[in-house]
N, C-alpha and C positions, 0 to 999 in steps of 0.2 A: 172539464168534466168533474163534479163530485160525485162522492162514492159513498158507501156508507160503510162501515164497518163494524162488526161484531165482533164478538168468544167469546166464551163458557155459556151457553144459556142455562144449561143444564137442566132441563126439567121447568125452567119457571114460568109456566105459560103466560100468567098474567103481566112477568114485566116482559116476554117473548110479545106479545098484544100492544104493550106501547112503544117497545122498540117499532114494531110494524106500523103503529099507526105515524112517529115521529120521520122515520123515514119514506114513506109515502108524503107525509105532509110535506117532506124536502124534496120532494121528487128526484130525486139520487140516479143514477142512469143505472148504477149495479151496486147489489151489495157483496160484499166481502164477508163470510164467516170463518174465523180461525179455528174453530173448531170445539168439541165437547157439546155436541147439541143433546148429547145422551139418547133419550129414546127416540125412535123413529113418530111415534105423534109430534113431536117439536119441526118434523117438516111441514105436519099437515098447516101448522098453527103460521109455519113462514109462508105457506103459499098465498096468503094475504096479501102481501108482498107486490108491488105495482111496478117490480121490474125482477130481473134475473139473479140469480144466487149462486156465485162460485163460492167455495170453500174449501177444505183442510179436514181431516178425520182428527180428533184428539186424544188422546190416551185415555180417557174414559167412554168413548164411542163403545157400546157392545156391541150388535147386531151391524155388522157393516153391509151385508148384504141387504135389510129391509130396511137404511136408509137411504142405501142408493135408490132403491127401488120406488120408493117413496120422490125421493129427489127428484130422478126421471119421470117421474105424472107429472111434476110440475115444471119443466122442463131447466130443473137445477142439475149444478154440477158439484160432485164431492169427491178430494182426490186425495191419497196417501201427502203425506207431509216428504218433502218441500216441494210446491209444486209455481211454476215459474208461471205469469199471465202476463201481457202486451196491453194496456188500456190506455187511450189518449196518446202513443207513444210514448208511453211511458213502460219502462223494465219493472215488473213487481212479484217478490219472492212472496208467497204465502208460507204460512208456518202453523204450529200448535204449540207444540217446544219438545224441548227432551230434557230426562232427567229431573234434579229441584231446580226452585227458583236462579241461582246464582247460575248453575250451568246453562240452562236455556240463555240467561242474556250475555253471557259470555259466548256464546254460540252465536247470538243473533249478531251484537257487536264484531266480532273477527269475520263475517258476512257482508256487514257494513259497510266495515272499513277496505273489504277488496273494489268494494267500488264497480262491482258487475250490476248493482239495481238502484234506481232512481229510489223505489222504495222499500223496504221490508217490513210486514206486517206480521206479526203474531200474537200470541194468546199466554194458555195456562199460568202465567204467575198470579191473575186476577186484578194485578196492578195495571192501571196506564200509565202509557208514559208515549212522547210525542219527544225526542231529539233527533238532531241533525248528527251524525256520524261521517265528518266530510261533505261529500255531498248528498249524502245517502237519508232520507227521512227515516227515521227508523219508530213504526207504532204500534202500542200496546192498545187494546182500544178499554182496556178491565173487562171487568166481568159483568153482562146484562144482567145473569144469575143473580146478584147482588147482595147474596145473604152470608161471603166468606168477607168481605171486608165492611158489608153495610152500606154499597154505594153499589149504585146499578147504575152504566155507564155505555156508550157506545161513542164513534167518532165519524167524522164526514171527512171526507178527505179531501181535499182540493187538488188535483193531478196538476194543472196547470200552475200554480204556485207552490207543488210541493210544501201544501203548509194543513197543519190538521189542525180539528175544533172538537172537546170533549164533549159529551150532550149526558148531560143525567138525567135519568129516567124517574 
């Protein structure tokens, strides 16, 4: 099964429009958002979307009740951080992060390394990054938003080989 995976849109609809058109084109079975979708119109813009939408709230989420609400017309789901999902058989931690940068991956690594998930995905640094921590994939997918480091980014995940692929937008 591949997956798609996002965080931080933040507001940017037009690269939110090509992540949507690129993951459609891959026909992805579900996508993954780690979170920071900011306002509740950035659901309207994923309902595009040619499959189902789990995710993460992120530390810049405001309105959490009109994007659940939003979520559910389009029959997404969005859940407080850390929140566990089953796909492919596969064990997969969803995240946003906590804190700065350094803490969040010092948090996601010591996660890692206990070796309860096949994967862990999260967000907010706006960096990707795709390693093995043991057995554990551990993935950043950057930021689609793309205007904090200048590269607009998502990832496909391959469940059955545990191995990721970056996609710039």
């Amino acid at each position: 099964m591949i997956i798609g995976v996002m965080s931080d849109t933040h507001d940017n609809l037009e690269k939110i429009g090509k992540a949507v058109e690129v993951l459609n084109e891959r026909r992805v079975g579900i996508v993954v958002h780690c979170g920071d979708y900011i306002a509740p119109f950035v659901i309207k813009r994923l309902g595009d979307l040619n499959s189902k939408l789990i995710g993460v709230f992120g530390n810049n989420d405001g309105d959490k009740k009109l994007l659940l609400k939003f979520a559910s017309d389009y029959g997404f789901e969005i859940y407080n951080q850390p929140h566990e999902i089953e796909l492919g058989g596969k064990k997969l931690l969803l995240l946003h992060g906590l804190g700065g940068m350094k803490t969040t991956k010092t948090i996601v690594r010591a996660i890692a390394q206990s070796g309860e998930y096949n994967v862990v995905l999260y967000g907010h640094t706006h960096q990707s990054e795709v390693v093995k921590v043991g057995g554990t994939l551990v993935l950043n997918p950057g930021e689609v938003f793309g205007m904090l480091y200048g590269k607009s980014t998502l990832a496909l995940l391959d469940l059955e080989k545990l191995e990721a692929k970056l996609i710039e937008l």
